[in-house]
C-alpha positions, 0 to 999 in steps of 0.5 A: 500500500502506497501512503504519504507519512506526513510528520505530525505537527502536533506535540507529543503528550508530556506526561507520557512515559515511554518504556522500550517495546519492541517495534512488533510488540507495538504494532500488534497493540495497535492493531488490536486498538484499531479493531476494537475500536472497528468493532464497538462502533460497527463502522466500515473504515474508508481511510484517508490520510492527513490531506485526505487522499484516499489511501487505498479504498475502502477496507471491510477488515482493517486488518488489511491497514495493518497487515505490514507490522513494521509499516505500522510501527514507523507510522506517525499520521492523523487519519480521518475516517468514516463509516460506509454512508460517510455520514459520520466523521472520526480523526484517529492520531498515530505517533511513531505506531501508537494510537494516541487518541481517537476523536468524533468530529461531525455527523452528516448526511448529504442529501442533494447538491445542486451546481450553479456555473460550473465550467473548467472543472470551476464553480461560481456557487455550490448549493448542499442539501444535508442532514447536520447529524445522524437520525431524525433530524430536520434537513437544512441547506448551506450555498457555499461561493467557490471561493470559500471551499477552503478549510478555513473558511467553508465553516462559515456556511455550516454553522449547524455542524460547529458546536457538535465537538469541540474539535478544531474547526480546520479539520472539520473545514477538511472533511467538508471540502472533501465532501464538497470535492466529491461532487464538484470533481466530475458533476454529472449534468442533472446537478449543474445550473447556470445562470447568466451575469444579467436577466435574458439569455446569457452565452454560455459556449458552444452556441448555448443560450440559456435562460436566467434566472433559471426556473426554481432558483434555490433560496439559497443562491439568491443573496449572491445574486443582483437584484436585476436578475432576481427581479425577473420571474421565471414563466415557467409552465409544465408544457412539452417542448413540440407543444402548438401553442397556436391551439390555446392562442387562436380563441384570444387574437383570432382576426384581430390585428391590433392585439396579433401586433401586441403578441409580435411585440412580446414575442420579438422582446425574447430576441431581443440580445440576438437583434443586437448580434445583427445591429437590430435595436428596438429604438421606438417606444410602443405606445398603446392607446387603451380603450373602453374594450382594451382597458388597461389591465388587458394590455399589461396582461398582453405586453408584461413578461418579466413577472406575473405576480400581478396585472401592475407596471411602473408608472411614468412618474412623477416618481421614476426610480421603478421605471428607471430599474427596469429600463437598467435592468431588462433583458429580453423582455418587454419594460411596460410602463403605465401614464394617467396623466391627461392631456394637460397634465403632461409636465408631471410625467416628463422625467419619465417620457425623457427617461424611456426616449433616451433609452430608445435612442441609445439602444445601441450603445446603452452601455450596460448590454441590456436589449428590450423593448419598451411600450407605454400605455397612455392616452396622451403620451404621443403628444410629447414623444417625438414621432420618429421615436415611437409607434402609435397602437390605437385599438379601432373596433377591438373587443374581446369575450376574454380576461385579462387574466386568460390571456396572461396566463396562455401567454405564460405557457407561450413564454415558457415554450419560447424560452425552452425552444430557443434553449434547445435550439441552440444546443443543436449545432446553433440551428436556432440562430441560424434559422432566426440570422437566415430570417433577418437577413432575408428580412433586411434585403426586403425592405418595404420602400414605404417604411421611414427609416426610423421605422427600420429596426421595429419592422424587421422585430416584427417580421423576425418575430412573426417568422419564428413564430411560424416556424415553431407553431401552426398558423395564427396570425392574419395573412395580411399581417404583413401589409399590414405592419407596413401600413401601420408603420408607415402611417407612424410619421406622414404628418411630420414627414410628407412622404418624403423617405417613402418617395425616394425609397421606391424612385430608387428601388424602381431605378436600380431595378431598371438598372440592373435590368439593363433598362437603361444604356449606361455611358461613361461622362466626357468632357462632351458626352456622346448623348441622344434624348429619349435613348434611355440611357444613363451617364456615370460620373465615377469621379463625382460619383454621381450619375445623370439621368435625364429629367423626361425619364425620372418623370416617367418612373413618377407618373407611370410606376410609383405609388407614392406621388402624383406629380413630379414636384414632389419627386424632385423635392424629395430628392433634394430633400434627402441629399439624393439631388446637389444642392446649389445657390439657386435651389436649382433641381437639374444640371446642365451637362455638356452633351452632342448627338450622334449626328455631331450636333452639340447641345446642352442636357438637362439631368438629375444628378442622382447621388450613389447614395441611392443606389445599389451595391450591386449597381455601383460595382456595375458602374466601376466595370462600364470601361473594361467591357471588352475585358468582360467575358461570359462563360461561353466566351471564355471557354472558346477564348482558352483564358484564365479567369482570375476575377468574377464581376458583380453580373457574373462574367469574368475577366483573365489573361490570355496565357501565350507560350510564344509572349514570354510575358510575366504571370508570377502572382502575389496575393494580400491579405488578412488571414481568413480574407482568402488568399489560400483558397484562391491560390488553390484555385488557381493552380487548378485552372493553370494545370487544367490549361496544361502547366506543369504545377509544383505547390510547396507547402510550408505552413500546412495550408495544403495538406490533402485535408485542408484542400478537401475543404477548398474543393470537390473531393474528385478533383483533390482525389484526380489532380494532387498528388501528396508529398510529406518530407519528414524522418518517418514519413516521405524522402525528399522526391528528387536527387538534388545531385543528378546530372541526368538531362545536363548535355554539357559541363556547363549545364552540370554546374548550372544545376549544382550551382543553382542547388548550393546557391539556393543553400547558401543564400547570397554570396560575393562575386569572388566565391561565386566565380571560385565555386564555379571553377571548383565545380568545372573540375570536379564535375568534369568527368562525373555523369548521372549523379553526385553526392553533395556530401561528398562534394562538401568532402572535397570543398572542406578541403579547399581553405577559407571559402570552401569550408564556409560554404560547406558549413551553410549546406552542412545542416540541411545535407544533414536532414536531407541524409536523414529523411533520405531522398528518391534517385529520380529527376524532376522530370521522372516524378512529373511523368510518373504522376501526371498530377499537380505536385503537393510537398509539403516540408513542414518544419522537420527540414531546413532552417528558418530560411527554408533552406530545402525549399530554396534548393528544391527550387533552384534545382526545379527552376534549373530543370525548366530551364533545360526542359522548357517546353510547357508552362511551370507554375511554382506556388508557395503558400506563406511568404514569409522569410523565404530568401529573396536576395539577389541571385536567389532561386526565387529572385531569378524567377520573378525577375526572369522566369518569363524567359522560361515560362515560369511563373511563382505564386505566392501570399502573404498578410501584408502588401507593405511590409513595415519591418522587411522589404524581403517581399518587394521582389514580389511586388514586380509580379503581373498579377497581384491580389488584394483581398481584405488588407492588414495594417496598411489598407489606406496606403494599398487602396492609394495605391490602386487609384482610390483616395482611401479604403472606405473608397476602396470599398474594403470596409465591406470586403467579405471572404474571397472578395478582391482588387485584382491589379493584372494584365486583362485580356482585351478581346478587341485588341487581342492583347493583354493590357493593364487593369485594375478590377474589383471582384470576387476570386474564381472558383475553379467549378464556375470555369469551363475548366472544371467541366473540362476536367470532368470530360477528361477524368470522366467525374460526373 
């Protein structure tokens, strides 16, 4: 039995008086000691040492302690036992082998444990249900904060168990943390609660949203807790999860709209903290007018969900400091506050009108992350709210055969069904959010044109609400619902606003579909701008941003398509009204441009210069491609044209480069970008399309990006299976795939030394004219007879020999021939493995070769880049995935390529995080490639959008880039002039599947 020995610390008895005994002798009256004392108290012994570490299970016999005489005669312990139920707790002190005493310390029996917050083997609070004694005594509870289970200070919350003895409380304190341990160390789930910082759903990891407070919250924990939580009231009911509430709902809101609003109202206040995750505030204040049929009381019971105790609400004042604490302190509910006053009584209640206004207006950045909705029922208060900050609700022919009470309470089942399926939801993988962020999203796109902007976030509340509700219960509401919240809405201001948000709302919505229609013949502006009246046709001003669109034609939409306006005056009004329309010191509505006809006839042309503020996205990214038509292609045309596509346009055409052998033009390509921005994706892209197109293409993976896993998250698993071909160089894994000292293919002495040369340059780094041009002549002698193959080692041998810089170039190559020897290597050529495979090449060298300067992979290169040179008779397409100290210096393997790898039709492809690397310019070399890709950028994206032509990132447009969004800066192929001409172009990164190509390879692997 393996047991720790502490030394006592206690002193020994003075007056004891200790004769000489054998260590035997002792140990046997020991043990006898011990069993009697088993046998009188009947007791099962589970043995614990000093730190209560268990020492060997539990004994039936403690004979079995003991059965080492001379162990037991040694032993100088306190042991701490108790009986089987571990109800009852004994301290028995051992000295040198004698029993000094034995000591009863307390009698309890744990009858239930519940956990509150309990995450990495922590705990905020454990609550303990027991019995302080043996028999029949009344059960208690003790809460105990994680912070307090120590030995001394876990007493405190026992203060039934202290007194029983008059035993150290320390030891006491340690049975109790023991105890506690036991059910904290692995709890099993039906003991774990938890509850949020804040009332409402809290995130508790792993897409869980969970309620607080939590249903039956235990007395205990509750002086632990804020007073905003406690003052939420749990809705609990005993209904099942997949219950219909609809059954119990649709006798109460049956065909009547206004209180169906009411009930959208209270469902939409449960979401509200995941608005928020969309930037969805609830910036207006429900003001509900009741009625002789809808009094009072019967709106309290409509709209208040945080406590159903009673049919009360704050009042507006003058006393506000209950109104105030809600306002604080809800989340995800409903604030409902009560105004008496009357019309001419306002003043009393205006405290509490600016408090509840300035609650909506800051909703986004209230400060304390609480997200509700607040409503009002009052007769008058519509007379001091501003009306861009409230939603009137009056109840026109409403009555109702129903209690208030009846409705408060079927609405508590529906609140407690809520909470349970947003709970469960979120455990399944998120699919509740999901399903809700789907719903906004399709909601925000959607916009009603008749809506006022201040009315934004309260109808997309609604719909979302509207929506959930119907994806978890059976049909309830109206089916003109929908019309009318809008109508409802967009009544809300039209006295304070005339219509002015409605008409330049649908004009633009009318507009940009026209637009995107292809409606309109759109015409870049010159200096005279080529222009025939009635032509329908629209002038862009990319530098003003602006466009000009002729008065006749804006008259068209206003009289034959909108609904909102009868006469063009109000259109242009609304215009200039919103900013949409120049302003200018004369209040003028139209411009006059320089225009002439076709036939050569110059005039001037009346417009409306319509701000880009009007108009779509989509519609702005169409007007940035108005000059590069002829670097546009369809899919058809880009199959018959054989280019590769590098960018997709917003109208789903695509612009490439014509890749010609006899050009002997530059396609190095060199992406930027935030991680995640998609800079891996794209490279893995477009080698498929460049093997596709017939080039020879080597990836070598530095980083793991293009592992086979990774590639299979990139792309469809036939073409990872089909195209790639997977190389792990490591000790235990795969040798480095080719001979870096062959000489096969190299016809003549000087193109052996090229090879060679190239491979130690590439290990070595930049080194001076003097040594380069004595190496070479080293090499002229030692390779002038050798034929196949060399060993570098054996190469290094004979440079070692060779006084000063010999041995300092051996001592750069020595450690990666080191690793090479290691890991081991295929005798084949460059172009043995490319005709044995056939594939795409993928070597990945991880960090078990070369050093920081990736040395092997400045050798595998040099040595491929030579090959190309001997066999050039195809495209070689080389990528590294992470440039990030590789070595660009003069005369590097990488270097030549960039600067002359067109003369052998080589092109690199590389990427990394920042385009203006502040503290190297390693990386400059990269920015002479032809292609270069600009997703998202890091540090520097003011400088990179200057650099593309725009005057910041905003412009740019890189504040809304998303994954895979670029600025290509590339030669385009023109299809006019056939030639390949400098653009700038702003798109998304091709996928390989949207290419012709891909269905080329689909015929030539026969994958369908």
């Amino acid at each position: 039995m393996n047991t720790r020995r502490p030394t006592s610390n206690q002193p020994q008895n003075q007056g004891q008086v200790l004769q000489p005994i054998s260590e035997h002798e002792l140990a046997v009256e020991t043990a006898k000691e011990l069993i009697g004392v088993q046998k009188r108290l009947g007791l099962t012994l589970t043995i614990y040492d000093g730190n209560l570490n268990r020492m060997s299970g539990t004994f039936e016999s403690i004979w079995e302690l003991i059965n080492n005489p001379e162990f037991i005669s040694k032993l100088t312990q306190d042991f701490y036992f108790s009986d089987k139920n571990e109800s009852r707790w004994f301290k028995v002190k051992i000295r040198k082998g004698k029993l000094i005493g034995i000591s009863f310390l307390i009698g309890m029996k744990t009858n239930w444990v519940k956990i509150y917050n309990f995450s990495f083997g922590r705990y905020a609070y454990i609550v303990i249900g027991f019995y302080p004694g043996v028999g029949n005594i009344i059960a208690t509870t003790s809460a105990i904060p994680f912070e307090n289970v120590t030995p001394e200070k876990v007493t405190q919350h026992f203060p039934q168990l202290i007194g029983q003895t008059a035993n150290n409380k320390n030891d006491i304190g340690k049975i109790l943390c023991f105890i506690i341990n036991k059910f904290t160390a692995n709890p099993s789930s039906d003991i774990c609660e938890y509850i949020g910082p804040k009332q409402g759903f809290n995130y508790f990891g792993n897409n869980n949203y969970l309620f607080s407070p939590p249903h039956l919250l235990r007395d205990e924990i509750k002086p632990y807790l804020n007073k905003g939580l406690l003052s939420r009231q749990h809705p609990y009911s005993c209904s099942d999860l997949n219950d219909d509430l609809s059954k119990i709902l649709i006798p109460l809101f049956k065909n009547k709209r206004e209180l169906q609003i009411l009930l959208l109202y209270r469902l939409a206040s449960w979401l509200s903290a995941f608005f928020a995750k969309k930037d969805v505030y609830s910036d207006n204040i429900l003001i509900v007018k009741p009625s002789t049929e809808v009094p009072v009381a019967l709106s309290i019971a409509l709209l208040r969900n945080t406590s159903y105790a009673s049919l009360e609400a704050p009042p507006i004042g003058p006393n506000i400091k209950s109104l105030k604490f809600e306002l604080e302190n809800v989340n995800d509910g409903l604030v409902v506050a009560i105004d008496v006053f009357a019309a001419d009584q306002l003043k009393k209640g205006e405290k509490g009108f600016d408090l509840m206004i300035n609650d909506a207006t800051r909703a986004k950045n209230n400060g304390n992350g609480v997200h509700h909705i607040s409503a009002l029922i009052s007769k008058f208060a519509d007379l001091y709210i501003p009306k861009e900050v409230c939603c009137v609700l009056e109840f026109d022919n409403v009555s109702t055969n129903y209690s208030p009470e009846t409705f408060k309470n079927a609405l508590r089942r529906l609140d407690a069904n809520v909470i349970t399926r947003i709970e469960d939801g979120c455990k399944k993988k998120g699919a509740f959010l999901k399903v809700f962020n789907n719903h906004i999203n399709e909601i925000m796109h959607k916009m009603p044109c008749a809506l006022p902007r201040s009315k934004y976030f309260t109808y997309i509340m609604l719909m979302a609400a509207l929506r959930m509700y119907n994806e978890w219960y059976s049909p309830l509401f109206c089916l003109d619902i929908e019309k009318y919240i809008v109508d409802w809405l967009g009544s809300q201001e039209q006295d304070r606003q005339p219509l002015y948000d409605t008409i330049c709302s649908e004009y633009g919505k009318i507009l940009n579909q026209k637009i995107a229609d292809g409606y309109f013949h759109l015409i870049p502006k010159d200096e005279v701008t080529l222009f025939d009246k009635g032509s329908h046709a629209i002038i862009v001003d990319k530098a003003e941003r602006r466009i000009y669109i002729e008065t006749a034609d804006s008259f068209d939409i206003a009289k034959d398509e909108m609904t909102s306006i009868v006469d063009t005056d109000s259109l242009t009004a609304a215009l200039y009204s919103g900013g949409y329309l120049p302003h200018n010191a004369k209040n003028e509505k139209s411009v006059r441009i320089a225009a002439i006809t076709s036939d050569g006839t110059p005039y001037p042309l009346y417009v409306h210069a319509i701000s880009y503020k009007l108009l779509t996205q989509e519609n702005k990214l169409k007007f940035e491609l108005l000059d590069k038509e002829a670097n546009l292609f369809t899919y058809d045309e880009l199959q018959k044209e054989g280019i590769l596509p590098l960018i997709k346009t917003v109208d789903g055409r695509f612009a490439g480069k014509k890749l010609r052998y006899e050009a002997e033009e530059s396609n190095s390509y060199f992406g930027t970008g935030k991680t995640g921005s998609g800079k891996s994706w794209a490279i893995a892209q477009l080698i498929c399309m460049l093997f596709m197109l017939g080039h020879t293409a080597v990836v070598f993976d530095v980083s793991g990006s293009y592992t086979k896993e990774k590639l299979l998250k990139m792309l469809p698993t036939e073409v990872v299976e089909k195209l790639f071909r997977f190389i792990y160089v490591g000790a235990g894994k795969d040798p480095v795939p080719v001979d870096l000292g062959s000489l096969r293919g190299c016809e003549t002495l000087p193109d052996k030394k090229r090879s060679i040369h190239s491979v130690l340059r590439a290990a070595t780094g930049a080194i001076d004219k003097s040594t380069s041009r004595k190496l070479k002549g080293f090499l002229s002698e030692y390779l002038n007879n050798k034929e196949y193959s060399i060993s570098l080692n054996d190469l290094c041998s004979k440079l070692e020999e060779v006084e000063g810089w010999g041995a300092e170039i051996v001592d750069c190559v020595q450690s990666v021939l080191d690793d090479i020897k290691e890991v081991g290597f295929e005798e084949q050529t460059w172009d043995d493995l490319f005709v044995k495979n056939k594939k795409i090449i993928v070597i990945n060298l991880g960090n078990e070769v070369g050093d920081s300067n990736h040395q092997l992979l400045d050798m595998l290169v040099g040595s491929l880049f030579n090959w190309q040179m001997t066999h050039d008779s195809g495209f070689l397409s080389i990528a590294i995935d992470e440039l990030i100290d590789q070595d660009f210096s003069t005369g590097s393997p990488l270097q030549t390529i960039v600067k002359q790898g067109r003369k052998f039709h080589t092109a690199l492809i590389g990427a990394t995080q920042d385009y203006y690397n502040q503290g190297s310019s390693h990386l400059d070399v990269m920015k002479q490639s032809n292609i270069k890709s600009f997703c998202r950028p890091g540090k520097s994206e003011d400088r990179v959008a200057q650099k593309l032509g725009y005057s910041n990132a905003v412009d740019a447009g890189f504040n809304k880039f998303k994954a895979g969004d670029t600025l290509l800066e590339f030669d385009g192929y023109n299809k006019e002039t056939g030639e390949n001409e400098a653009l700038t172009m702003k798109g998304r990164v091709v996928n390989f599947v949207e290419t012709p190509l891909y269905q080329k390879f689909h015929e030539i692997y026969g994958c369908y």
